[in-house]
Structure formats: C-alpha cells, structure tokens
C-alpha positions in Angstrom: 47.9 -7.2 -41.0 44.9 -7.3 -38.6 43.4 -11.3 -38.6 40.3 -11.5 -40.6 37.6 -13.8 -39.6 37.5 -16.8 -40.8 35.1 -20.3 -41.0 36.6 -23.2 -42.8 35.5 -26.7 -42.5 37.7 -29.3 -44.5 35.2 -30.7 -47.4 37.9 -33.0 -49.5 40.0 -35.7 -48.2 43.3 -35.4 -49.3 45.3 -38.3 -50.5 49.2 -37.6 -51.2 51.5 -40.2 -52.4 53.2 -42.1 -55.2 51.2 -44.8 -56.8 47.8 -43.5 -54.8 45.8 -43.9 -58.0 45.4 -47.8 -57.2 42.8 -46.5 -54.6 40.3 -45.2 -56.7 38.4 -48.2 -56.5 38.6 -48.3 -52.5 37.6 -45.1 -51.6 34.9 -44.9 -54.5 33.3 -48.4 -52.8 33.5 -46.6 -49.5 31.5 -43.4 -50.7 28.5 -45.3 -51.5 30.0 -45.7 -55.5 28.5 -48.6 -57.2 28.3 -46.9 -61.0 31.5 -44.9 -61.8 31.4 -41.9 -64.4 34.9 -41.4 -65.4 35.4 -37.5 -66.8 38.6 -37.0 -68.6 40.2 -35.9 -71.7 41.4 -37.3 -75.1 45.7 -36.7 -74.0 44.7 -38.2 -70.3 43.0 -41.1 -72.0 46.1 -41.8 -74.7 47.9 -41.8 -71.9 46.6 -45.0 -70.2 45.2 -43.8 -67.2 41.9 -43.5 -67.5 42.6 -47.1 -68.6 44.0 -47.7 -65.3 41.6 -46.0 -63.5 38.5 -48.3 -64.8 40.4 -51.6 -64.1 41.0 -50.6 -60.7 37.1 -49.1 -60.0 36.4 -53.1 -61.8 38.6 -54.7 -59.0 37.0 -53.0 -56.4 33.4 -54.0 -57.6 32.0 -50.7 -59.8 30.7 -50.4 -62.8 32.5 -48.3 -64.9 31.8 -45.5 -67.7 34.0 -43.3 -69.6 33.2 -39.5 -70.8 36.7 -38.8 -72.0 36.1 -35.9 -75.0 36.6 -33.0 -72.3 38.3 -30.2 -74.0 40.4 -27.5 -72.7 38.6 -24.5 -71.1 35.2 -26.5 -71.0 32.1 -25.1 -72.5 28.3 -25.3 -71.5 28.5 -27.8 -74.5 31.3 -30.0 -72.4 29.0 -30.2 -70.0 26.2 -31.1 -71.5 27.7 -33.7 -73.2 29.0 -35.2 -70.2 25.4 -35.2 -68.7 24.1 -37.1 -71.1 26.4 -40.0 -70.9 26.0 -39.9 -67.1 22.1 -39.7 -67.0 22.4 -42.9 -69.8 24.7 -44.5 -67.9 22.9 -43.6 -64.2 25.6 -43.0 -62.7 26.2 -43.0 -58.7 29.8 -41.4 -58.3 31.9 -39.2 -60.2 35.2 -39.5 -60.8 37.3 -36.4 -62.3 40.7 -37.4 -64.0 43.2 -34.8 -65.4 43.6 -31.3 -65.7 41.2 -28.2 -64.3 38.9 -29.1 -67.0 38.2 -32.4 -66.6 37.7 -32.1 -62.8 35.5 -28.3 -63.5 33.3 -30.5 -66.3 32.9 -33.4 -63.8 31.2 -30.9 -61.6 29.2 -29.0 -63.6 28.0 -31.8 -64.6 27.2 -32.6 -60.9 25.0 -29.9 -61.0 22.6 -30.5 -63.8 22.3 -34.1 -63.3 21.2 -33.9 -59.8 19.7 -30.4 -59.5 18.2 -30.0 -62.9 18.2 -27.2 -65.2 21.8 -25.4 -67.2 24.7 -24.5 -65.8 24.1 -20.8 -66.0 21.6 -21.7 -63.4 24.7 -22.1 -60.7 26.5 -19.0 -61.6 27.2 -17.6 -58.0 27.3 -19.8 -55.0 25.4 -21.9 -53.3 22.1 -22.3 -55.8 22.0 -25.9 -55.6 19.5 -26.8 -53.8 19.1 -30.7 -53.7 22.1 -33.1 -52.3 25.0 -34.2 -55.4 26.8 -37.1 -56.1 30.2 -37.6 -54.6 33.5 -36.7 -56.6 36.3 -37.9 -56.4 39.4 -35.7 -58.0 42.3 -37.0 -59.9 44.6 -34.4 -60.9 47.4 -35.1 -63.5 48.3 -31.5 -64.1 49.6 -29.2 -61.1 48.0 -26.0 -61.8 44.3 -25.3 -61.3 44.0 -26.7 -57.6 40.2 -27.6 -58.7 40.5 -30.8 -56.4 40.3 -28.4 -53.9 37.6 -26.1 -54.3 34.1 -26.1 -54.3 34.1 -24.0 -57.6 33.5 -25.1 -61.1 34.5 -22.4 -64.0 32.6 -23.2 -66.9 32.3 -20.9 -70.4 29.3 -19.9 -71.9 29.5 -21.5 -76.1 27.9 -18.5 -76.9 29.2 -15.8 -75.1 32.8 -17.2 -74.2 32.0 -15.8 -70.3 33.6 -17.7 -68.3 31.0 -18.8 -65.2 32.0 -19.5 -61.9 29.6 -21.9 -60.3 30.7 -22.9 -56.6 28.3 -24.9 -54.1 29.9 -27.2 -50.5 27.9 -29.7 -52.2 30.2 -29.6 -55.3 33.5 -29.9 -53.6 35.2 -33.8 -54.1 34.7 -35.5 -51.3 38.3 -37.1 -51.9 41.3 -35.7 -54.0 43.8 -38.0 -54.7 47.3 -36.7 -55.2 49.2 -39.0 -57.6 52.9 -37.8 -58.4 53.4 -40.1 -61.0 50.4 -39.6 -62.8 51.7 -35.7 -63.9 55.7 -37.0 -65.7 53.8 -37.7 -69.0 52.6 -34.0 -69.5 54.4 -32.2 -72.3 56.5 -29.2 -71.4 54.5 -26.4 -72.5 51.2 -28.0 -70.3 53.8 -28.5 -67.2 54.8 -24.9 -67.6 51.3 -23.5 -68.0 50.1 -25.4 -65.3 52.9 -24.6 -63.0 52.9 -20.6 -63.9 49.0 -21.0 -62.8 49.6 -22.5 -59.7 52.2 -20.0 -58.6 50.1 -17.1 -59.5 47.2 -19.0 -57.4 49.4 -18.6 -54.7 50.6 -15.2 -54.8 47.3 -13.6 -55.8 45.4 -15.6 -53.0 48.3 -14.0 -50.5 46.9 -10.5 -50.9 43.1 -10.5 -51.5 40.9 -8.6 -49.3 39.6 -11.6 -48.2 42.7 -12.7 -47.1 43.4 -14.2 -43.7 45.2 -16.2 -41.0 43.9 -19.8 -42.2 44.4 -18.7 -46.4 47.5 -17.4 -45.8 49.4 -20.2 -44.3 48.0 -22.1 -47.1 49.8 -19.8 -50.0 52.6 -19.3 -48.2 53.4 -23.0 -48.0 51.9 -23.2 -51.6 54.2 -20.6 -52.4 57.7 -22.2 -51.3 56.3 -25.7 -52.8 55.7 -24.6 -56.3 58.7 -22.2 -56.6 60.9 -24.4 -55.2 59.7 -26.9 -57.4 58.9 -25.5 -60.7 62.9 -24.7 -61.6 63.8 -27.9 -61.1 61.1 -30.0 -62.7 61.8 -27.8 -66.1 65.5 -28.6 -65.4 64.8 -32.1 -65.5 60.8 -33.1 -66.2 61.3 -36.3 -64.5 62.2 -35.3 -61.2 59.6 -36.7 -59.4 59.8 -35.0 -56.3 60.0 -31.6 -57.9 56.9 -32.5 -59.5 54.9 -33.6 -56.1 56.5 -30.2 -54.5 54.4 -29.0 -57.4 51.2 -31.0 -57.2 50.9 -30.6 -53.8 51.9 -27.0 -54.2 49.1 -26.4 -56.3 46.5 -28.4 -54.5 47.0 -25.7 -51.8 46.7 -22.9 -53.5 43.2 -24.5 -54.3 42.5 -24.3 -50.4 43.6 -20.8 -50.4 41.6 -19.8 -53.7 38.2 -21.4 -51.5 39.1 -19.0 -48.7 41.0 -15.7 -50.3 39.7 -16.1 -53.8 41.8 -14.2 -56.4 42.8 -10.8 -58.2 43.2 -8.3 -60.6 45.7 -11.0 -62.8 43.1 -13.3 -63.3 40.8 -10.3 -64.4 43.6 -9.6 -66.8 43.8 -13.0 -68.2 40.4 -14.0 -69.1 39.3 -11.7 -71.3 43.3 -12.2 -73.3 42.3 -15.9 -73.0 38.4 -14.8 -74.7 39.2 -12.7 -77.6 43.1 -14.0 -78.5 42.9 -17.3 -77.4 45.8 -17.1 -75.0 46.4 -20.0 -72.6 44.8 -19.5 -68.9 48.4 -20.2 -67.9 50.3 -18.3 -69.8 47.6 -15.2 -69.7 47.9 -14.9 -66.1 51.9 -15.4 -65.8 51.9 -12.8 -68.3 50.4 -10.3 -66.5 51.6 -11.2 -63.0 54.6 -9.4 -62.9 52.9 -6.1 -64.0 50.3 -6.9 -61.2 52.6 -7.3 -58.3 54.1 -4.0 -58.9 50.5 -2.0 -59.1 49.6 -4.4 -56.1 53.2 -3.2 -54.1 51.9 0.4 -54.2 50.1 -0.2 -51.0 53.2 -0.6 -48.5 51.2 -3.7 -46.5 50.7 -5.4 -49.9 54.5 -4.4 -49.9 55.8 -6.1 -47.0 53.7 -9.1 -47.9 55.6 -9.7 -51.3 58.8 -9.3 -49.5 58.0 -11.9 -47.0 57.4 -14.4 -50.1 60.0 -13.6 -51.6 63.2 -11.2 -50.8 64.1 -9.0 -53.6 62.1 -8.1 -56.8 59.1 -10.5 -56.9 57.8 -9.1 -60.3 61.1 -9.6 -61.9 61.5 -13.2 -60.3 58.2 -14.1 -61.9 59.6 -12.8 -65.1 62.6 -15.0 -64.8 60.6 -17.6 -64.1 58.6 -16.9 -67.3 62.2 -16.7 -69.5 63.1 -19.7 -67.6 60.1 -21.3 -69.0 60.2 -19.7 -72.6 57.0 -18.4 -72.3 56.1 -14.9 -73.8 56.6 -11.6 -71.2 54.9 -9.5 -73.7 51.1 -9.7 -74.6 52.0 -8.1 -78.0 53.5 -11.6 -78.7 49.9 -12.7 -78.6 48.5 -10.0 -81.2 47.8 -7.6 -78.8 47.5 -4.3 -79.6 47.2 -0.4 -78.2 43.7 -0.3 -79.9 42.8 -3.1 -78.3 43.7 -1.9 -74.8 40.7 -0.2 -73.5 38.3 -2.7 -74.8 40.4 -5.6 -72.8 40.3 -3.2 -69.5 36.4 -3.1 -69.6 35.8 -6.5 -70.1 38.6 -7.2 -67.2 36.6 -4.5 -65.0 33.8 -7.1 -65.2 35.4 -10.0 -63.9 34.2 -11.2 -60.8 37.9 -11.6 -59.5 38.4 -7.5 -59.6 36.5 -7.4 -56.5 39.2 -9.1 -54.4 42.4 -7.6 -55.3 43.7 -5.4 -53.0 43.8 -2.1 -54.9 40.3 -1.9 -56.7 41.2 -1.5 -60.5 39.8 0.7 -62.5 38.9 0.1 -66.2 41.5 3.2 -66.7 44.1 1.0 -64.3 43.4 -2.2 -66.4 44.1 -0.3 -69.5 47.7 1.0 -68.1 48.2 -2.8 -66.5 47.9 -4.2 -70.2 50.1 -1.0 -71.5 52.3 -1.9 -69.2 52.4 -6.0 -70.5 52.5 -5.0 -74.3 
C-alpha cells in the first residue's frame, strides 16, 4: 500500500493502570478544575464509582456535581439535560465516567455550554468556534474508544439521526484507563462493547483514509482485543484480559480519529434506528458479511490476511457464537421487505464514504441479504 499523508498531534493524555481512578482529583486540579461536572449513567452510578470518583475530586480540593441520568445511545434531550445542570452548577471541568455515552454526552454538552446554540449546530467538524472546557474521560466499558477521539455521536429525539459532532477542542485532555473499573459490567455489555471495539479496529484498518500512523494503531488494537476478548468471556474476571481489552479499544479510538470507519457501521445504524438493535451487536452482525465484500479488492485482501491468517469473516463469526450473540439480522425482525429501505438509509451514513469499496444502495441491500 502506498503511505498516505498523514498529520497527527496527540490531544489526550493517556493514563493506563490498575487503580488509576484515584487520580481524578490530581490531574482535574492540574487542568485548571475547580468545579467538577461529573457525566455518567444510572448502572455506572449503582455501581459506586461515580461515588468514588466525587470523594476523590473532594480530596483533591473541587467541587463536585453529578449528571448521572445518561442513557444509552444519547439523544439531543441527554444533552440538554446535562447542560442544564452544568450551566446551574457553573461548572469549570468535565469529567466523563462510563461507557460511549456518558463520555459522547459529556462532550456534547461541552459544546453548547461554551459555544452556545444545539447540538445540531456542530454536526461536521470543527464549528466550534470559541475555546471548551477540559474533559477528562473515564471509560468503564471497552468498546467505543470515545476517550480517544475528538468526536461526539449524538441522536436527533426527533429524527433518530445519529450526528457526529467532532472539534480538537472537544477531545479529553486526559483519558484515564482504569482496568478495574470495567469487572462489574454484565456479560451481554462486555460482549457488545468488546464486538465494537474489534470492529473499530478492523474497519479503521482498511478505510481510504487509512495510513502509516492509523494503521499501527489497529493493528496493535487488533491483537489486544482479540487476544483478549476469548479469554475475558472465558472467565469475566481476568483482569488482564480485560485491560488487553480497554486498552485495545482505546486504540482503536486513535485509529477511528485518523482512518474513520466503514460500510459496517453504515450497516448498523440504521438496524440500531428502526429495530432497536444494540450498536454492538449491529455492527458484529454485519462485520463478517463486510469483510468478505471488502476482500474483493485483493489489497483489502492481503490486509485481512495480515490481521489475521485464515478466514477473518468466519473468525468474527466464531467470535460472535463464542459470545452468543445473533449472526443473523432476521433474529432481530428483519425482513426481505425491509431490505431496500435499510440499504438507502445506510447509503446515507457519513461512514459509507470511507470504506474501501464505495457501496451502493443496491450493495447495501445484498450486504443485509446476505446477514438475514
């Protein structure tokens, strides 16, 4: 493959260790922090460590406030709500604890509260135009890479679009990488998670916007997660398995910011709008099916072969059985009549652009034949 250019300057500190949550307080005193927003979700806070994460912001000198009604695929109304309590609270630092959603609704609401205006206003890149507040990300999940990327994916209430809203300005300006903080996830959020991440990685490995620095990011994102993701849903408390994974997925974030993604992601958001499937399980779904369209092009080929070497559609679908999550996307309600509707809406998705064989909405339509 010829070397694309490429222009990368590292935006988010990266902190990678057992225990590392007990510097939350530290490194938010050292950005500046004196009034903490904490953004997380109702499991995250049952769980105790938002909990956690205030007393230790206290120790360290912050104030400390809690949104903690985040919901799963976060809305313009997530958002919104999390503005208000920030702008009541005046807050000076963000801090994002959980999954994708928690750390996409702390920055969306990073936006609006210090540029103004609705989140459809930052649809695109780089339409904030006045400085933002800095974020620090907490992931306890090991899927979306958000802590890593400069983009926040936000739907619409009313149309169910999903909005990707990137800015430099948005990107954490630290990402801790707490292990521990991921054993208390149930297995089916583990294995959406972990199917996400892996599909981050092999999708960001092929883009036409692929090159020399993304690559060596999914390939080593790559080995992490599937060397990891067997044994943590072998034995959920392995705890080195699951920082393979974490760190795995965190990654695949870096190569998303540089590579972006494909034609599975274009698959899986419009399953994920009109059947409610999983963003996890939508893309692992489709995956397989993409890798063998993708494998048409003999460099796209070789590229797969190098990840992995034998079938890599039919290792994801092991991994996918290994799992117990659904190979089929009739399991999900799907239907033939439904099939050319799905392809238009995936012809639409702002990932399409990147994969390496252009879809057509006639492709998308055999892609979800082929997954039924």
């Amino acid at each position: 493959m010829s070397l694309a250019p490429f222009d990368y300057q590292s935006r988010t500190r990266l902190i990678y260790g057992n225990g590392t949550l007990a510097r939350v307080g530290e490194l938010a005193s050292g950005l500046g922090g004196t009034r903490a927003l904490v953004v997380s979700d109702p499991g995250i806070v049952k769980a105790g460590y938002v909990t956690r994460a205030v007393s230790f912001l206290i120790e360290a000198g912050l104030q400390a406030r809690v949104f903690g009604d985040v919901r799963e695929n976060p809305s313009t109304e997530d958002v919104d709500a999390c503005v208000a309590v920030a702008r009541e609270f005046k807050a000076d630092i963000i801090i994002g604890l959980g999954g994708g959603s928690s750390m996409d609704t702390a920055k969306g609401c990073n936006f609006i509260l210090t540029n103004g205006g609705r989140i459809q206003d930052y649809w695109g890149v780089g339409k904030a135009t006045k400085p933002m507040l800095p974020i620090i990300a907490i992931p306890t999940t090991s899927g979306t890479g958000s802590e890593c990327q400069s983009f926040a994916l936000i739907s619409d209430a009313v149309t169910h679009v999903k909005m990707a809203c990137g800015d430099p300005k948005a990107a954490a300006k630290v990402a801790i990488l707490d292990s521990e903080l991921t054993i208390s996830q149930p297995h089916r959020v583990t294995v959406c998670t972990g199917i996400d991440a892996l599909t981050h990685t092999l999708e960001t490995a092929v883009t036409n916007k692929r090159n020399a620095f993304s690559s060596l990011y999914s390939r080593e994102g790559f080995r992490l997660c599937h060397s990891g993701f067997s044994r943590v849903l072998r034995d959920p408390k392995d705890l080195e398995a699951r920082g393979m994974m974490q760190l795995g997925a965190a990654y695949a974030g870096i190569a998303i910011e540089n590579s972006m993604l494909g034609a599975a992601h274009s698959c899986a958001n419009p399953l994920t709008a009109k059947f409610h499937v999983v963003h996890g399980e939508a893309v692992g779904v489709m995956m397989p099916h993409v890798i063998r369209f993708n494998s048409q092009q003999p460099e796209i080929a070789a590229i797969y072969k190098s990840y992995f070497d034998g079938d890599l559609a039919d290792r994801v679908s092991e991994l996918l059985w290994e799992a117990r999550m659904p190979r089929n996307i009739a399991d999900y309600g799907v239907k033939e009549e439904h099939l050319q509707d799905l392809a238009e809406m995936a012809a639409k998705q702002w990932t399409a652009q990147f994969n390496p064989r252009l879809p057509s909405v006639a492709d998308f339509v055999e892609l979800y034949r082929a997954a039924l």
